[in-house]
PDB file of N, CA, C and O in Angstrom:
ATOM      1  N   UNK A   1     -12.685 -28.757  26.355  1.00  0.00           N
ATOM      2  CA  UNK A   1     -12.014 -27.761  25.552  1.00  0.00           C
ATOM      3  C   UNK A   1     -10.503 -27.881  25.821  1.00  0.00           C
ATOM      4  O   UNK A   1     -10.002 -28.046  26.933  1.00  0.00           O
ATOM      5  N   UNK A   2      -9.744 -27.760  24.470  1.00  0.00           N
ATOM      6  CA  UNK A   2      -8.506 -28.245  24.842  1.00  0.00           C
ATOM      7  C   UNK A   2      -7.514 -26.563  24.801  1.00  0.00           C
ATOM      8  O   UNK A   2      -7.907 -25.569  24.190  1.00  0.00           O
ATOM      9  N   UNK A   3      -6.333 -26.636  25.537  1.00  0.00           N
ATOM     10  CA  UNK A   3      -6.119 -25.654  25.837  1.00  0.00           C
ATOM     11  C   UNK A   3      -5.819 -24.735  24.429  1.00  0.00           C
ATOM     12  O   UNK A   3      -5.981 -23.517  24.491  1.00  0.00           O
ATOM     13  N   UNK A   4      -5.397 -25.348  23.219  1.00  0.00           N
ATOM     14  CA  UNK A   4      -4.905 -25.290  22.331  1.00  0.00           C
ATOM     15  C   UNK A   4      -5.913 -24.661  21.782  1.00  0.00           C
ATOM     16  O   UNK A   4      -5.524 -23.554  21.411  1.00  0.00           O
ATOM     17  N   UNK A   5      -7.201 -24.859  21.513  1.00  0.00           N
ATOM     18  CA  UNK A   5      -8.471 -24.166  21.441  1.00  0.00           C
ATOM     19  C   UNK A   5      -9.021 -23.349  21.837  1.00  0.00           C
ATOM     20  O   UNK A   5      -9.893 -22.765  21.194  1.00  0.00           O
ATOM     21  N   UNK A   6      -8.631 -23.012  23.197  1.00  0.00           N
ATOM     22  CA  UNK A   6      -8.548 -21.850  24.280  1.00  0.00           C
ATOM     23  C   UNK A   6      -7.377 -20.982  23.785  1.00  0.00           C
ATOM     24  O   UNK A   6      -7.233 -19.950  24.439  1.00  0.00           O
ATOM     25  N   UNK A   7      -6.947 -21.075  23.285  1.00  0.00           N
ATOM     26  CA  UNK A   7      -5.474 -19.973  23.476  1.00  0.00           C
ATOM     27  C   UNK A   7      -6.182 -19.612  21.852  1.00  0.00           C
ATOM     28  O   UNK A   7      -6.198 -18.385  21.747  1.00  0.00           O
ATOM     29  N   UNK A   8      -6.627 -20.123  20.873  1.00  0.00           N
ATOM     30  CA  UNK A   8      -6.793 -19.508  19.248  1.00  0.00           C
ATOM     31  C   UNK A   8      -8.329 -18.660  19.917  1.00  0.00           C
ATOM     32  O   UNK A   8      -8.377 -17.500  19.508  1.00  0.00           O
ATOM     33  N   UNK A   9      -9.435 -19.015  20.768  1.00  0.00           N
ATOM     34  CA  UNK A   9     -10.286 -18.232  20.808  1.00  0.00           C
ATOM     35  C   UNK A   9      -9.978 -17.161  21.222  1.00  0.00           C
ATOM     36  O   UNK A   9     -10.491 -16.145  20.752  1.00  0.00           O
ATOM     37  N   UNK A  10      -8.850 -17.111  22.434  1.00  0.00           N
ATOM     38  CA  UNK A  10      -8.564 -15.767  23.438  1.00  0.00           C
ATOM     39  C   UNK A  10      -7.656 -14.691  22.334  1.00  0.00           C
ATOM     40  O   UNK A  10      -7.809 -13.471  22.264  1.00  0.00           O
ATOM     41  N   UNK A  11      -6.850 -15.390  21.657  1.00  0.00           N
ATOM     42  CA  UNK A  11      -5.874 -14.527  20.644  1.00  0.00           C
ATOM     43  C   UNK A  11      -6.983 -14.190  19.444  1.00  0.00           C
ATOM     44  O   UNK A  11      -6.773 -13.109  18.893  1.00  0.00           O
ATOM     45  N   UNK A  12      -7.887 -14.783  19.057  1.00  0.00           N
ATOM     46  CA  UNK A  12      -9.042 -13.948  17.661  1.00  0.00           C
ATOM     47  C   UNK A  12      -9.834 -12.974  18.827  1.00  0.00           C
ATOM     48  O   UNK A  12     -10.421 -12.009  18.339  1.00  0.00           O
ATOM     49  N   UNK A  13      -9.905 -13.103  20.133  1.00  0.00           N
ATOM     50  CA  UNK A  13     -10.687 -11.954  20.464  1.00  0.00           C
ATOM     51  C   UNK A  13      -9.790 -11.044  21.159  1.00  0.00           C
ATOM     52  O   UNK A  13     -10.211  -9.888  21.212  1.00  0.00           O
ATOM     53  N   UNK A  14      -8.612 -11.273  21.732  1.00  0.00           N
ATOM     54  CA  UNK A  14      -7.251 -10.236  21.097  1.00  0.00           C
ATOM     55  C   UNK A  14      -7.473  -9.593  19.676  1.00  0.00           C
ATOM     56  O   UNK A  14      -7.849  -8.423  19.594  1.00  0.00           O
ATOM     57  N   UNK A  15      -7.229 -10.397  18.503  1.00  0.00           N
ATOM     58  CA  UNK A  15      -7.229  -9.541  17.546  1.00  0.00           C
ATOM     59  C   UNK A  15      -8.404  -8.814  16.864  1.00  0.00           C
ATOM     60  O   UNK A  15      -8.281  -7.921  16.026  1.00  0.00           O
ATOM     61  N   UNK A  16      -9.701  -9.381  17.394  1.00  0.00           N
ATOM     62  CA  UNK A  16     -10.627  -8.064  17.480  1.00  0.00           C
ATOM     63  C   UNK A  16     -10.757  -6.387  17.519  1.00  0.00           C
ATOM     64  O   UNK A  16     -10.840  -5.356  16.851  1.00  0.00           O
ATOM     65  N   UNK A  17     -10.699  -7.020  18.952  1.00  0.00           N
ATOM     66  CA  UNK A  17      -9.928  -6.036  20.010  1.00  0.00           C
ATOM     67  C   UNK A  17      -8.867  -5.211  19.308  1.00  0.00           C
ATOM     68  O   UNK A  17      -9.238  -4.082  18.986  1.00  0.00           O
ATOM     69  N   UNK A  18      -7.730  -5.518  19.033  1.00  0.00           N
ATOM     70  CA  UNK A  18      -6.485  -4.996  18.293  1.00  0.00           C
ATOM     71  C   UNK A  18      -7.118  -4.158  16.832  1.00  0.00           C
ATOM     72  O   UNK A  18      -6.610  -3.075  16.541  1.00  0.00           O
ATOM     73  N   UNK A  19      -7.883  -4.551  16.238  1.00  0.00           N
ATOM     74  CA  UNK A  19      -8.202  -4.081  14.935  1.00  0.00           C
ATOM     75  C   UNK A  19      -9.478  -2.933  15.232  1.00  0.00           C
ATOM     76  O   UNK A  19      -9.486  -1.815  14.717  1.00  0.00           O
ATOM     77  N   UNK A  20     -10.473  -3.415  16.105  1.00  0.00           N
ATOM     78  CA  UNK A  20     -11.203  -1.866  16.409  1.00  0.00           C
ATOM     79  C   UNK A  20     -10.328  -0.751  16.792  1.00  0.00           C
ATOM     80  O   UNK A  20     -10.353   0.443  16.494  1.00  0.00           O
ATOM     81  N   UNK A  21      -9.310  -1.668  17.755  1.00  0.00           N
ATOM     82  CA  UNK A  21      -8.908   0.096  18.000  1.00  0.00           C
ATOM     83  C   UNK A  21      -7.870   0.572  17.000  1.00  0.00           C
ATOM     84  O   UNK A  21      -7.445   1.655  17.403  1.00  0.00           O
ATOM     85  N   UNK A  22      -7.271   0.207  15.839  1.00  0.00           N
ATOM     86  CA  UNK A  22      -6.628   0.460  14.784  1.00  0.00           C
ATOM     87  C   UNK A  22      -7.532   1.290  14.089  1.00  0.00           C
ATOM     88  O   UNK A  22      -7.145   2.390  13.696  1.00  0.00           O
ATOM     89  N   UNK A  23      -8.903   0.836  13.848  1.00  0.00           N
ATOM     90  CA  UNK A  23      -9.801   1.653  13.007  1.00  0.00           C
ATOM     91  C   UNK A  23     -10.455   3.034  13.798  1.00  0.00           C
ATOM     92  O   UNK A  23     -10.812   4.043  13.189  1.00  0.00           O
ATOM     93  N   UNK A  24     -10.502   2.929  14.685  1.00  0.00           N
ATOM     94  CA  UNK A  24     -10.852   4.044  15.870  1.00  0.00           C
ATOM     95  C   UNK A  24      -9.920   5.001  15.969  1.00  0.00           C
ATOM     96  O   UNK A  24     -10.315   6.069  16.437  1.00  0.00           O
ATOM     97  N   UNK A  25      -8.255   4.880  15.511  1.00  0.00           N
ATOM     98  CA  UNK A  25      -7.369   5.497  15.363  1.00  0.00           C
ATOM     99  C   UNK A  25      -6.950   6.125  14.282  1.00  0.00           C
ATOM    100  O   UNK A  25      -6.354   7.202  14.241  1.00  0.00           O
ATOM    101  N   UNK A  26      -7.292   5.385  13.329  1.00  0.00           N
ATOM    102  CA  UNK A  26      -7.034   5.551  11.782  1.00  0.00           C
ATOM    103  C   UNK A  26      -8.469   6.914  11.374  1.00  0.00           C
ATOM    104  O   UNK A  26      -8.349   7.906  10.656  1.00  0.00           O
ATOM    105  N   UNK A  27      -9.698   6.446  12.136  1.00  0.00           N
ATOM    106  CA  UNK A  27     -10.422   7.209  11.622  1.00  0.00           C
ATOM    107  C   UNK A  27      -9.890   8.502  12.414  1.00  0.00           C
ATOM    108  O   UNK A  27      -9.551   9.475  11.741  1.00  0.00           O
ATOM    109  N   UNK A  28      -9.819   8.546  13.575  1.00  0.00           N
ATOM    110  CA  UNK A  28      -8.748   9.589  14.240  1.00  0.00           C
ATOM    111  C   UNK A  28      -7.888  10.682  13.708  1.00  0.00           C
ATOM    112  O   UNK A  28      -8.025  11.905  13.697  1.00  0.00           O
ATOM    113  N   UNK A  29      -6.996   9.912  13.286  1.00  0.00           N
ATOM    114  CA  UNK A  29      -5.958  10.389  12.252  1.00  0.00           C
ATOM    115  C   UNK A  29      -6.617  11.216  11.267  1.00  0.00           C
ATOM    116  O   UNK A  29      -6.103  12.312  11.043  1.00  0.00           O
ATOM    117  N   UNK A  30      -7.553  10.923  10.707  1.00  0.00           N
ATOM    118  CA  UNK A  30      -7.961  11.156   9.139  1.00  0.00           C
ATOM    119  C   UNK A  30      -9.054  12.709   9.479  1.00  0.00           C
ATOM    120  O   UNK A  30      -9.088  13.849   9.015  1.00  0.00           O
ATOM    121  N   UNK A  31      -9.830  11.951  10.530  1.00  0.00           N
ATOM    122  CA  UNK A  31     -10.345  13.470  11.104  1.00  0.00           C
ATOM    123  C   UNK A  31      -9.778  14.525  11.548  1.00  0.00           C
ATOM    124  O   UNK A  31     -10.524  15.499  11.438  1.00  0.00           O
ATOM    125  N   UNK A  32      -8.368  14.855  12.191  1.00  0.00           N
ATOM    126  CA  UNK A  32      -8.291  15.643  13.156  1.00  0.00           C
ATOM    127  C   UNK A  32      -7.301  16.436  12.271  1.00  0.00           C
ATOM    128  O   UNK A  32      -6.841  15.665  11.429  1.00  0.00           O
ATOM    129  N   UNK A  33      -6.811  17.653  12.146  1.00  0.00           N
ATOM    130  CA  UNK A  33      -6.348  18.655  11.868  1.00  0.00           C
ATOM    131  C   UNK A  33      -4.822  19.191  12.544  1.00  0.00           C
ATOM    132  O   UNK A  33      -4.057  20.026  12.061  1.00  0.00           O
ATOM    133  N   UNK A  34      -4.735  18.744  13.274  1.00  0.00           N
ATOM    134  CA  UNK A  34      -3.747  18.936  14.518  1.00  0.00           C
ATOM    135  C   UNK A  34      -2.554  18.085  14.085  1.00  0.00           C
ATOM    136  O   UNK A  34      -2.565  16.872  14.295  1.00  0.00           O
ATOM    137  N   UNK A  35      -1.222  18.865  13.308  1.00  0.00           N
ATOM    138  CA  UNK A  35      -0.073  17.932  13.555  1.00  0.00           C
ATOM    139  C   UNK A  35       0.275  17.004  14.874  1.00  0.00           C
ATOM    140  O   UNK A  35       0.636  15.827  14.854  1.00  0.00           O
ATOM    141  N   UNK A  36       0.078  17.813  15.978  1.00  0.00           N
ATOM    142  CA  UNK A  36       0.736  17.012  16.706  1.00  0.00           C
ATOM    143  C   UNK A  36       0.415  15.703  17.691  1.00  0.00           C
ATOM    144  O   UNK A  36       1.029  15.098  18.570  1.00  0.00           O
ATOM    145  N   UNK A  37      -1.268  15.579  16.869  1.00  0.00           N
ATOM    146  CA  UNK A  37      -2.171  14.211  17.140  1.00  0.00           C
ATOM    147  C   UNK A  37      -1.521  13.341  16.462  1.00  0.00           C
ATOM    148  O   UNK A  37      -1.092  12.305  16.970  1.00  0.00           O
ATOM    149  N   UNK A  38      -1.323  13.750  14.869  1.00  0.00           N
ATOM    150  CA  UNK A  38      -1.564  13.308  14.128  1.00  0.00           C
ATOM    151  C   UNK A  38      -0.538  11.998  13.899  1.00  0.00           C
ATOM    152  O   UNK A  38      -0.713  10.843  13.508  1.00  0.00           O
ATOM    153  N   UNK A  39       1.047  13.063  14.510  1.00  0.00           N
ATOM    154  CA  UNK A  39       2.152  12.424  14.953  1.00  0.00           C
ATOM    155  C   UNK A  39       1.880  11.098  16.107  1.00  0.00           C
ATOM    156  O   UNK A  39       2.331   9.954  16.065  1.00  0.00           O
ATOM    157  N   UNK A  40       0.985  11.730  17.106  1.00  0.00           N
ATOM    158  CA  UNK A  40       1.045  10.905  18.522  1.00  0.00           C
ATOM    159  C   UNK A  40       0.291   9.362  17.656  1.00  0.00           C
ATOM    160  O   UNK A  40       0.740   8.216  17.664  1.00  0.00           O
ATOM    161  N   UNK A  41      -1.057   9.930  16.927  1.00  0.00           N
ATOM    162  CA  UNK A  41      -1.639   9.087  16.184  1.00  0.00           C
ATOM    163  C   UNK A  41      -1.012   7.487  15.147  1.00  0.00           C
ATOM    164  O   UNK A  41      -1.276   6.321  14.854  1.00  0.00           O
ATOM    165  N   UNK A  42      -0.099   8.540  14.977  1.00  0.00           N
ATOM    166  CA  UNK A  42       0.740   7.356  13.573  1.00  0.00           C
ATOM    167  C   UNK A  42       1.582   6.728  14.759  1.00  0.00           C
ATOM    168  O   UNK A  42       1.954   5.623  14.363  1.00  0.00           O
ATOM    169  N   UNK A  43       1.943   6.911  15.772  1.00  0.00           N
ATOM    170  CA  UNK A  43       3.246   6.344  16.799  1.00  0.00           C
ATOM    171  C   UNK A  43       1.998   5.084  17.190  1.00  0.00           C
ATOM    172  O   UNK A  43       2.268   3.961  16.765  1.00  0.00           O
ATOM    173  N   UNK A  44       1.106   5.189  17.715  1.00  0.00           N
ATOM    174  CA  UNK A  44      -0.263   4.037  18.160  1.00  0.00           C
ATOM    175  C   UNK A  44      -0.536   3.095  17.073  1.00  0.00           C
ATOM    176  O   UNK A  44      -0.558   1.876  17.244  1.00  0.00           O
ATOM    177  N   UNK A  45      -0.826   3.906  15.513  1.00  0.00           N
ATOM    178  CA  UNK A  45      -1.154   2.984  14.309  1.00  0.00           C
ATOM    179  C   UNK A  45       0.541   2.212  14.738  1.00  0.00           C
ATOM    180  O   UNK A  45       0.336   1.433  15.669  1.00  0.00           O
ATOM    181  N   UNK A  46       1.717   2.211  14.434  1.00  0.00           N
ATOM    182  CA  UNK A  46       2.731   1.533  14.329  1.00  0.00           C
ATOM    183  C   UNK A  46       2.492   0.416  15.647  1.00  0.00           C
ATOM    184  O   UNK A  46       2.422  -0.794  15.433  1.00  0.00           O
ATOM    185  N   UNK A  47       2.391   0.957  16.910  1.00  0.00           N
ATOM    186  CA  UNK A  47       2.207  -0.117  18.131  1.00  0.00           C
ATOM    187  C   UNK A  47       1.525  -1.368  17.999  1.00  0.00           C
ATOM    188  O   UNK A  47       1.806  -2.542  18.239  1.00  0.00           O
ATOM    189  N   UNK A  48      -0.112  -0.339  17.241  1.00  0.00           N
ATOM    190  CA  UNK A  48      -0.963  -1.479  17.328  1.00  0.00           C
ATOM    191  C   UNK A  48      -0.880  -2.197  16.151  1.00  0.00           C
ATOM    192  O   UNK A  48      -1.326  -3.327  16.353  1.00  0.00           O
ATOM    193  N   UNK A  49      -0.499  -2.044  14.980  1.00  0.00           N
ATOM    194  CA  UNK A  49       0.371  -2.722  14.186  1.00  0.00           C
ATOM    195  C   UNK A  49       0.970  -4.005  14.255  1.00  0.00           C
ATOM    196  O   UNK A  49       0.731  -4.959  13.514  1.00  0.00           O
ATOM    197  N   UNK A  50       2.051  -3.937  15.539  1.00  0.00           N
ATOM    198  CA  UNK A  50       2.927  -4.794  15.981  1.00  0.00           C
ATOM    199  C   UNK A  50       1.943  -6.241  16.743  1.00  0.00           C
ATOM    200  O   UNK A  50       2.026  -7.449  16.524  1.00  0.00           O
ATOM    201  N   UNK A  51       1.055  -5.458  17.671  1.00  0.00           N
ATOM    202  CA  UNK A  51       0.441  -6.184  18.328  1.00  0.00           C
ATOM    203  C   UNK A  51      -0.858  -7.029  17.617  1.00  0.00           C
ATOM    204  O   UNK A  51      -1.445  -8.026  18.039  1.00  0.00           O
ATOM    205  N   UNK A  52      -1.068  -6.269  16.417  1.00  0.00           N
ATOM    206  CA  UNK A  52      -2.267  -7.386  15.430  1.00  0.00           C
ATOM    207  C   UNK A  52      -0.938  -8.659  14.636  1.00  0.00           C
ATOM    208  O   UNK A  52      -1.055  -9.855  14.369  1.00  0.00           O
ATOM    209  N   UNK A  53       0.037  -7.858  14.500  1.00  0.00           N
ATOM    210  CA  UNK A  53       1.306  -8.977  13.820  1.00  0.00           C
ATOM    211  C   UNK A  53       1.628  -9.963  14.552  1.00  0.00           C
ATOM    212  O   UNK A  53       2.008 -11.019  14.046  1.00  0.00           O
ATOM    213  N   UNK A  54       1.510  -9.746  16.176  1.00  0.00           N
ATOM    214  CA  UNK A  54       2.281 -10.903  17.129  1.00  0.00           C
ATOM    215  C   UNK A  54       0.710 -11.773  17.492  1.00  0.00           C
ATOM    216  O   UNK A  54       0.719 -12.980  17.737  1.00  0.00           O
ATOM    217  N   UNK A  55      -0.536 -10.977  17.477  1.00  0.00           N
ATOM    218  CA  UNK A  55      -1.656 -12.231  17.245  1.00  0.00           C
ATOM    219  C   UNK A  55      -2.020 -12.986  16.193  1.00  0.00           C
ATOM    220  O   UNK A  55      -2.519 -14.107  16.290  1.00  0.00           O
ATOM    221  N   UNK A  56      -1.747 -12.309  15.008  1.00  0.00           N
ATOM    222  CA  UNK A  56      -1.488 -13.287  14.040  1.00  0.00           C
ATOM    223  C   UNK A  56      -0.166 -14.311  13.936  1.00  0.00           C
ATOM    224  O   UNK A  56      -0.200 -15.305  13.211  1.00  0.00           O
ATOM    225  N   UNK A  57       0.754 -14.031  14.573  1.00  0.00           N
ATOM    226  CA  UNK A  57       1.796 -15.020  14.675  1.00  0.00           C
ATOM    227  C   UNK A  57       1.316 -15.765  15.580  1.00  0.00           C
ATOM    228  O   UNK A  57       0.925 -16.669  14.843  1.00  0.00           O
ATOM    229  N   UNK A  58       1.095 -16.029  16.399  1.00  0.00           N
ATOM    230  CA  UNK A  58       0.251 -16.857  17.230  1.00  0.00           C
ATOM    231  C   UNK A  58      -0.628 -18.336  16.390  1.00  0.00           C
ATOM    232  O   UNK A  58      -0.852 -19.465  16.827  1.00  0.00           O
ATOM    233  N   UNK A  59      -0.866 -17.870  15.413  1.00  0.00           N
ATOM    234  CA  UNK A  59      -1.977 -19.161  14.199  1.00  0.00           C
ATOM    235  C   UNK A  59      -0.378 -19.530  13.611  1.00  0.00           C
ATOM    236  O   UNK A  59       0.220 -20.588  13.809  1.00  0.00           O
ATOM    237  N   UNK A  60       0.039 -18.540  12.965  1.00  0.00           N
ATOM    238  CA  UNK A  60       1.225 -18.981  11.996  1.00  0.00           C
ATOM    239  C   UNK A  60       3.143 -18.809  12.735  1.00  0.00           C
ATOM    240  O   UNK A  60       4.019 -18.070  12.285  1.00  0.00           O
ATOM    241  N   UNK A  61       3.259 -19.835  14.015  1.00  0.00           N
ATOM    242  CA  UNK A  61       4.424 -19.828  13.993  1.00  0.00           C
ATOM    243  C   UNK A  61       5.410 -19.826  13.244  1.00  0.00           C
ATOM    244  O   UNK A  61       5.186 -20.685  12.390  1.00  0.00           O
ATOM    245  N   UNK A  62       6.616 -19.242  13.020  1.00  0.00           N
ATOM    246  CA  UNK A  62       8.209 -19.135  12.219  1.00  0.00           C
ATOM    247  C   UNK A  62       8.801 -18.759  13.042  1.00  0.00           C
ATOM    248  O   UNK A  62       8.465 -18.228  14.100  1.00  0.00           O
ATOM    249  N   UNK A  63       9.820 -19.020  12.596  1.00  0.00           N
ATOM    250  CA  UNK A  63      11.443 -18.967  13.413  1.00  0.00           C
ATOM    251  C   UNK A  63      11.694 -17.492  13.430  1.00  0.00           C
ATOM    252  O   UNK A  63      12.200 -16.790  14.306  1.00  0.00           O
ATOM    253  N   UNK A  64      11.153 -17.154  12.096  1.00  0.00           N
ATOM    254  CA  UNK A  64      11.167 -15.176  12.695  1.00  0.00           C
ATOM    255  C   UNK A  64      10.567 -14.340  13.407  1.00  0.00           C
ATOM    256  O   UNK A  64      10.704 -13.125  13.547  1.00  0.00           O
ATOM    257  N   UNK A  65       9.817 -15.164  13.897  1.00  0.00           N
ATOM    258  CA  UNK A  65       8.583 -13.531  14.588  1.00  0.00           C
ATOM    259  C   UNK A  65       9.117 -13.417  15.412  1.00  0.00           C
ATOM    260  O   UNK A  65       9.070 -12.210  15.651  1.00  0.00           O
ATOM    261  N   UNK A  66       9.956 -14.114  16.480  1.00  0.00           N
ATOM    262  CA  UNK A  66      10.491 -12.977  17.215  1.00  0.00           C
ATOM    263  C   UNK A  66      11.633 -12.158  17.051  1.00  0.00           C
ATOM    264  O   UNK A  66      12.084 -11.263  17.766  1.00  0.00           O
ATOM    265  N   UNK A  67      12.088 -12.723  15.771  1.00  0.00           N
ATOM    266  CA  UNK A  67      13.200 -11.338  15.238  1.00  0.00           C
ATOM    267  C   UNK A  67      12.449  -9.785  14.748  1.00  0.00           C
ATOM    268  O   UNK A  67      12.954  -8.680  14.947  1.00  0.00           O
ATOM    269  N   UNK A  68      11.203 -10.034  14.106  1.00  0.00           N
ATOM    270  CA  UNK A  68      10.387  -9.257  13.771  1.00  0.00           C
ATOM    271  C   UNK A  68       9.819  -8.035  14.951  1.00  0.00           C
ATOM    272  O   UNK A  68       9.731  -6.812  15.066  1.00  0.00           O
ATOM    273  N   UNK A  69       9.588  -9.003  15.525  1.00  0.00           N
ATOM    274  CA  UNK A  69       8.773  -8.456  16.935  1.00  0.00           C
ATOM    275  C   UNK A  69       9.677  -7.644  17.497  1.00  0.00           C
ATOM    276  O   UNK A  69       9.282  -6.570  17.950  1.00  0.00           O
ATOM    277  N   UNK A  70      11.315  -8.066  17.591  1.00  0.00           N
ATOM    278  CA  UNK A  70      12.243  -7.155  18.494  1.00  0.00           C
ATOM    279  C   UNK A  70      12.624  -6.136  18.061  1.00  0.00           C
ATOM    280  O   UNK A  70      12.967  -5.167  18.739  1.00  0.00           O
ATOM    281  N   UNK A  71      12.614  -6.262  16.079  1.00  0.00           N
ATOM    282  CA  UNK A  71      13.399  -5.026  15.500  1.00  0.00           C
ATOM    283  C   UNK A  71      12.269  -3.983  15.327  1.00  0.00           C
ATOM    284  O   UNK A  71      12.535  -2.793  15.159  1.00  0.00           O
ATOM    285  N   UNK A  72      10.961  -4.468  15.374  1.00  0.00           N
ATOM    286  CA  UNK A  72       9.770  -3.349  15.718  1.00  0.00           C
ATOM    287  C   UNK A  72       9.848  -2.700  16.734  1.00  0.00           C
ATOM    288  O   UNK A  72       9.842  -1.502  16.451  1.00  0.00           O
ATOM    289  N   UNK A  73       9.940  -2.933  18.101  1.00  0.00           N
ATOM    290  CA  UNK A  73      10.015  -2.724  19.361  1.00  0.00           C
ATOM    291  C   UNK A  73      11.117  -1.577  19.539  1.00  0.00           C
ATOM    292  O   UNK A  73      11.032  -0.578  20.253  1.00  0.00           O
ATOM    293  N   UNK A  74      12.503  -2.093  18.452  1.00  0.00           N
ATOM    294  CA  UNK A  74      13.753  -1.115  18.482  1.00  0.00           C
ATOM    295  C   UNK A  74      13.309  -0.079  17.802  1.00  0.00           C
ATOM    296  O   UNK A  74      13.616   1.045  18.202  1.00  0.00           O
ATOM    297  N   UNK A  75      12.332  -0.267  16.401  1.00  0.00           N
ATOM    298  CA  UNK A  75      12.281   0.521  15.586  1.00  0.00           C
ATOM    299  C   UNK A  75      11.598   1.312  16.216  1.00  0.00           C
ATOM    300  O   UNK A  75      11.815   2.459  15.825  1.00  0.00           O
ATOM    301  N   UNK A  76      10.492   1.229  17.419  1.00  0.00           N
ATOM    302  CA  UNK A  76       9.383   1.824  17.518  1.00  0.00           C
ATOM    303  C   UNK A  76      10.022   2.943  18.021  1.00  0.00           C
ATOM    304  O   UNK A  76       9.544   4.042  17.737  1.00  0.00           O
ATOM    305  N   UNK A  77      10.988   2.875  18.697  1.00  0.00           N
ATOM    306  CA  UNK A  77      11.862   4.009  20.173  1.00  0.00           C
ATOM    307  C   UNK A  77      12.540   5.235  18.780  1.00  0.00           C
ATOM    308  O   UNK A  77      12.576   6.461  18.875  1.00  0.00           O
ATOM    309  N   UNK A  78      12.924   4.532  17.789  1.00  0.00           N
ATOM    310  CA  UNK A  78      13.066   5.488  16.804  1.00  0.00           C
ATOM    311  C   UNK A  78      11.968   6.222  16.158  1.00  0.00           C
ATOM    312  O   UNK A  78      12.102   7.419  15.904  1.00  0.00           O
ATOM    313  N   UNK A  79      11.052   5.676  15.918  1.00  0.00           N
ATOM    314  CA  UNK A  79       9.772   6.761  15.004  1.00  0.00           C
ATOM    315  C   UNK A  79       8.951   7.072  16.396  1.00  0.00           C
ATOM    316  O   UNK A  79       7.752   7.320  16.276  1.00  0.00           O
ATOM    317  N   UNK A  80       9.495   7.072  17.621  1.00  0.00           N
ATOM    318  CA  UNK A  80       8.758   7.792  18.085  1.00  0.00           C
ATOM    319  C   UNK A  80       9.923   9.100  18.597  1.00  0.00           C
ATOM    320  O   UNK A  80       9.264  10.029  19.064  1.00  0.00           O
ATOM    321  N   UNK A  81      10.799   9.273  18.615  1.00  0.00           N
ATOM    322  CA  UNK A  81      11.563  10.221  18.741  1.00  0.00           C
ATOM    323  C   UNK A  81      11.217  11.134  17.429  1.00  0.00           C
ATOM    324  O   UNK A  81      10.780  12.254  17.695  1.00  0.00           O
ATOM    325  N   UNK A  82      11.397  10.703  15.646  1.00  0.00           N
ATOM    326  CA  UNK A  82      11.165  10.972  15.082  1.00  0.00           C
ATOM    327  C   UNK A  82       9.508  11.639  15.197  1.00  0.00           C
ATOM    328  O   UNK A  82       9.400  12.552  14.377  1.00  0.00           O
ATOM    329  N   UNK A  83       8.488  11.464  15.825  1.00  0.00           N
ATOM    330  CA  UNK A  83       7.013  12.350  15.796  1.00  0.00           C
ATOM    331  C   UNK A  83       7.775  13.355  16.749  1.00  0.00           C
ATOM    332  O   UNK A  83       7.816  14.456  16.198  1.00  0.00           O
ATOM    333  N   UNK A  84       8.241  13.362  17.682  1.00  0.00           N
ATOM    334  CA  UNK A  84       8.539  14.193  18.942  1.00  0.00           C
ATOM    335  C   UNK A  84       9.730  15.468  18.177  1.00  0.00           C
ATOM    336  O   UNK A  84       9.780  16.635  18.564  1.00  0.00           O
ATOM    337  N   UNK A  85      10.468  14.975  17.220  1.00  0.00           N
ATOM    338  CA  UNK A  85      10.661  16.031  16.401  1.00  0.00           C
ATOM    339  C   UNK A  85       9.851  17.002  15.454  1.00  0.00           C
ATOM    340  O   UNK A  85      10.037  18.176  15.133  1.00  0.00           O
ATOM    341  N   UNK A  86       8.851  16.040  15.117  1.00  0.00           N
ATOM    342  CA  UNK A  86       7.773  16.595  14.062  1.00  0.00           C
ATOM    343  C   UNK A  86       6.844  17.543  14.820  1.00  0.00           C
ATOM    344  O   UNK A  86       6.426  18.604  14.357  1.00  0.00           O
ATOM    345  N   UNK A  87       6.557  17.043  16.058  1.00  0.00           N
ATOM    346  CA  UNK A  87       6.143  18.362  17.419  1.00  0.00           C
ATOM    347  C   UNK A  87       6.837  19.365  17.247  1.00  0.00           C
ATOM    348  O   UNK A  87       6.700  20.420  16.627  1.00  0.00           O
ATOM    349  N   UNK A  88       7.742  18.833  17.982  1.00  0.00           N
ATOM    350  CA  UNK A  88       8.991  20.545  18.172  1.00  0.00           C
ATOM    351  C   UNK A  88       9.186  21.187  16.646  1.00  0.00           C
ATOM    352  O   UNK A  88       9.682  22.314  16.630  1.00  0.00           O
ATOM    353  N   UNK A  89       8.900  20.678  15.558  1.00  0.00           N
ATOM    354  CA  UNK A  89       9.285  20.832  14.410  1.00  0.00           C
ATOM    355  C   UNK A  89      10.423  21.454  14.249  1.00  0.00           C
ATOM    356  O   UNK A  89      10.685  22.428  13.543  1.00  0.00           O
ATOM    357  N   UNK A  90      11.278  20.652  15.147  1.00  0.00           N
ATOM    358  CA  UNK A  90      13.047  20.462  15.355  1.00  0.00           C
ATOM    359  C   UNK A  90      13.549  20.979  15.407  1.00  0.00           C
ATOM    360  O   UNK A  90      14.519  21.144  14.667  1.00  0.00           O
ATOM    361  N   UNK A  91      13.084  21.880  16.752  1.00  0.00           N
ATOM    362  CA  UNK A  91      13.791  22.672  17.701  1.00  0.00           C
ATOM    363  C   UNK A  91      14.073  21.761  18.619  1.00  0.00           C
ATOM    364  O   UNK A  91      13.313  20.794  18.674  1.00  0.00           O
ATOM    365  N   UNK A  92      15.338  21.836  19.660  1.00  0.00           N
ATOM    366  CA  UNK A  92      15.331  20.999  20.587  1.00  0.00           C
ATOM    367  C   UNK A  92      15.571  22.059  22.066  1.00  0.00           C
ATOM    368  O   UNK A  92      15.615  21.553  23.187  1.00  0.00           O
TER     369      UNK A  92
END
């Protein structure tokens, strides 16, 4: 087994992995009643998001994914301040 073959099996059962718990979250979301899950909820859908995007970059290298990957990472520190307002419902 060549390593190259090893690294596409370990990253499809990464992205398994990555996509149950997207749907485990999503159904989450859709059930629960509670703004301030719902917020914590959508901050996880965005994470795990990122992390099904960087195992699929993994099959399909470009010169962008890691520009992608970093301005997610920046973006993320913003929409998660943004739920943490939607908590306080912006009081500080």
């Amino acid at each position: 087994m060549s390593p190259t073959m090893l690294l596409d099996i370990l990253v499809g059962i990464a992205a398994v992995i990555v996509v149950i718990a997207l749907l485990t979250v999503l159904w989450r979301a859709v059930s629960t009643h509670n703004d301030a899950r719902r917020a914590v909820l959508s901050d996880m859908i965005f994470f795990s998001m990122i992390g099904l995007f960087l195992c699929y970059s993994m099959y399909n290298r470009t010169a962008i994914t890691y520009d992608v990957a970093l301005f997610a990472g920046l973006f993320g520190a913003i929409s998660t301040i943004a739920n943490a307002r939607i908590i306080s419902r912006g009081r500080r």
